[in-house]
N, C-alpha and C positions, 0 to 999 in steps of 0.2 A: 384152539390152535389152527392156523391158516391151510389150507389143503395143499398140498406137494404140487409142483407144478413139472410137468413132463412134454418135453418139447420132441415131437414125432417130426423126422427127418424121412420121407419118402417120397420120389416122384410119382409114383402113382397114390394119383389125389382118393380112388375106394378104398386101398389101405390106411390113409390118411385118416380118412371116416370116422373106417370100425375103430382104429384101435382108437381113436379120440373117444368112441362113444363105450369101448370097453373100459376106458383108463376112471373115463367119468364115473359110470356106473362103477366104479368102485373107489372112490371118494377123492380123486386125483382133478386137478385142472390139466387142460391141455393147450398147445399152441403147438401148429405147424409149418411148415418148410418141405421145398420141393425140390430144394437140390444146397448145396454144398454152403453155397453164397447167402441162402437166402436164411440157410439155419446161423452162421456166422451170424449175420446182423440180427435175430432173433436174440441169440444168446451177448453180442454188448450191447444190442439196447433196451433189450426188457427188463426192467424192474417188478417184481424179484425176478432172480435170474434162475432157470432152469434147477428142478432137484435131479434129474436125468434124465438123460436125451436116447430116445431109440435109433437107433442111425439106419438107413439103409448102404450100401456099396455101390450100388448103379445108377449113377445118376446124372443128370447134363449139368454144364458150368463147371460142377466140382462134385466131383465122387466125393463119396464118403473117406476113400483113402487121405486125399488130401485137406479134407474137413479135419478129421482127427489130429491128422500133422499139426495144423497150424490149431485146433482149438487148445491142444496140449502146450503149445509154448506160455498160453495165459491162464488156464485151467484148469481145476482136479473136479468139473462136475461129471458122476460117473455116468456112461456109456454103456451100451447091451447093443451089440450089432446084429440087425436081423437082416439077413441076406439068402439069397439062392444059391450064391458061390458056396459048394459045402464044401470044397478040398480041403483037406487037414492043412495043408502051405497057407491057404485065404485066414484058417480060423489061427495059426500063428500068428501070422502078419499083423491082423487085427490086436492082439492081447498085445504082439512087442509093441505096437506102434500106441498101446495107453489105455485099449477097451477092457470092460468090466467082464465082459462076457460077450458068447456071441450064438446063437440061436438060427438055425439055418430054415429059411423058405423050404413047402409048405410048414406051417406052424401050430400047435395046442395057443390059444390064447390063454386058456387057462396056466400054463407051464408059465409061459411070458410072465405073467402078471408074478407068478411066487418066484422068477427068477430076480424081477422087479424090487420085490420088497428083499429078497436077499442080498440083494447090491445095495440096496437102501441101509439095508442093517450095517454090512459090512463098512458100508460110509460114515457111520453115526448115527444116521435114522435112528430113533425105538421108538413108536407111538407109546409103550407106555412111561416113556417119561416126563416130565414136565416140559413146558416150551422153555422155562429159564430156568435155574438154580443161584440160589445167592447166597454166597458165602461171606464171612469178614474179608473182604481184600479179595474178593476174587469171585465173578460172573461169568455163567457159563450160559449161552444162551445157541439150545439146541437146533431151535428155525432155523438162525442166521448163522449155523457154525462158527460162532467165534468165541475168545473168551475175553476178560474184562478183567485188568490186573490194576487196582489201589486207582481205579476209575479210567484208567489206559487201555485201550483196545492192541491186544496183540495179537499181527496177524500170525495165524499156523499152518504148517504144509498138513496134508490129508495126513500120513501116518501121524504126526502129533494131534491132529484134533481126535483122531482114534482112539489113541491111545488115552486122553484127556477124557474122552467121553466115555468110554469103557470103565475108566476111575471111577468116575462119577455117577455112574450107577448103583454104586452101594459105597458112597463116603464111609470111612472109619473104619472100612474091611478090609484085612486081606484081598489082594488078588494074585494069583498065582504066577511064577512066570509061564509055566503050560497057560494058563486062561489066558494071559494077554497073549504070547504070541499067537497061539489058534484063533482066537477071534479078529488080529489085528490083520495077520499075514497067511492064517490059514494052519488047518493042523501037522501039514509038511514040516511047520517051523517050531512045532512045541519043544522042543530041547536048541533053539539057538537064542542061550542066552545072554550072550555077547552083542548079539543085532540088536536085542530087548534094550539091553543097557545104552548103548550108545544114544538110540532113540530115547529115552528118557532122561540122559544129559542132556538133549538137545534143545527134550521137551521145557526141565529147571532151565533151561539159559534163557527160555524166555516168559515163566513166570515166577520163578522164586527169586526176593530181595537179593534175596547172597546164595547164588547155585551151587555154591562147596558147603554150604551149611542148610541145606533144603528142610522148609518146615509144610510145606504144603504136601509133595509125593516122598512120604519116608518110605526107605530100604526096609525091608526087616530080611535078615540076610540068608543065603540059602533056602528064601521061600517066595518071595515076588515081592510089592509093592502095595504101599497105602497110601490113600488122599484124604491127607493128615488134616478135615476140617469139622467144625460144629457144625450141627443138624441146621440144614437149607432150609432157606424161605422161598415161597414161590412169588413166580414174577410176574 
């Protein structure tokens, strides 16, 4: 499988360094930027594009404030804001305005890095799963986040590939409505099964044939949801 690529957003070029040479040292690619503009054209022009970006908040050209704004209106790749601004208002701002998380200056590298792989998870990330999954009529391919419908590429918002990729961790099982919303949305949300639902219409509308007769993510009722397919081939 290809190694995660993590694009480090800070004008100070020694932070820039370490944590490129931390991220490496732990099996990550890196690529950096030193202010707002220059992570922007980082993230459209690099192929592959960022698995998550550390952002810093102070920065010339363009703060990280207005990074985020504008990388949000094209992208769900997630975000960990590492800054010196600690005020509880700075680490708001950061979360409404689209960040994963946000980690205040001085910093544990150590903490960072399993903050890292938690947003990774919560994104879809699982190192232990396969890079693809192939099912009849349906390719799930873990790398590129996408999925593959009767050979059609459909694109999906972040809570749909979550939830997509959370199924697909153990086809032909049960999953609970408590397990999907905790891991989709967090364990705040394990009893809102109304959000669950909606989100998993939304999901059938863009990969079941006929999404009033869904044969890929079956109901089983009063208990959560299956993905209803034969044993995967890998890709």
């Amino acid at each position: 499988m290809s190694k995660l690529l993590v694009l480090i957003v800070d004008d100070e070029q020694r932070i820039c360094n370490f944590l490129s040479a931390k991220f490496r040292s732990e099996g990550y690619e890196t690529i950096t930027a030193q202010d707002g503009r220059e992570a922007l054209e980082q993230v459209l022009s690099h192929e592959p594009k960022p698995d998550i970006i550390i952002l810093d908040i102070m920065m010339p050209m363009m703060d990280g404030w207005e990074f985020l704004k504008e990388l949000r209106t094209f992208s769900d790749i997630p975000v960990i804001i590492l800054s010196a601004r600690e005020a509880g208002a700075d680490k708001i701002k950061g979360l409404d305005l689209g960040a994963d998380d946000y980690v205040t200056k001085p910093f544990n590298p150590d903490e960072l890095m399993a903050r890292a792989r938690a947003v990774l998870r919560r994104c879809g990330y699982n190192p232990s799963l396969r890079q693809a999954l192939s099912f009849p009529g349906l390719e799930i391919n873990f790398s590129k986040r996408e999925a593959i419908v009767q050979g059609e590429e459909k694109p999906l918002t972040r809570i749909e590939w979550l939830l997509l990729a959370k199924l697909a961790e153990r086809p032909g099982e049960l999953m609970s409505y408590a397990e999907l919303l905790s891991n989709v949305w967090g364990p705040e949300y394990r009893d809102d099964i109304k959000l669950l639902q909606t989100w998993i219409l939304r999901l059938r509308g863009k990969i079941e044939a006929d999404p009033k007769n869904p044969q890929l993510i079956r109901t089983v009722p009063r208990e959560g949801y299956i993905l209803h397919v034969s044993k995967p081939s890998d890709l």
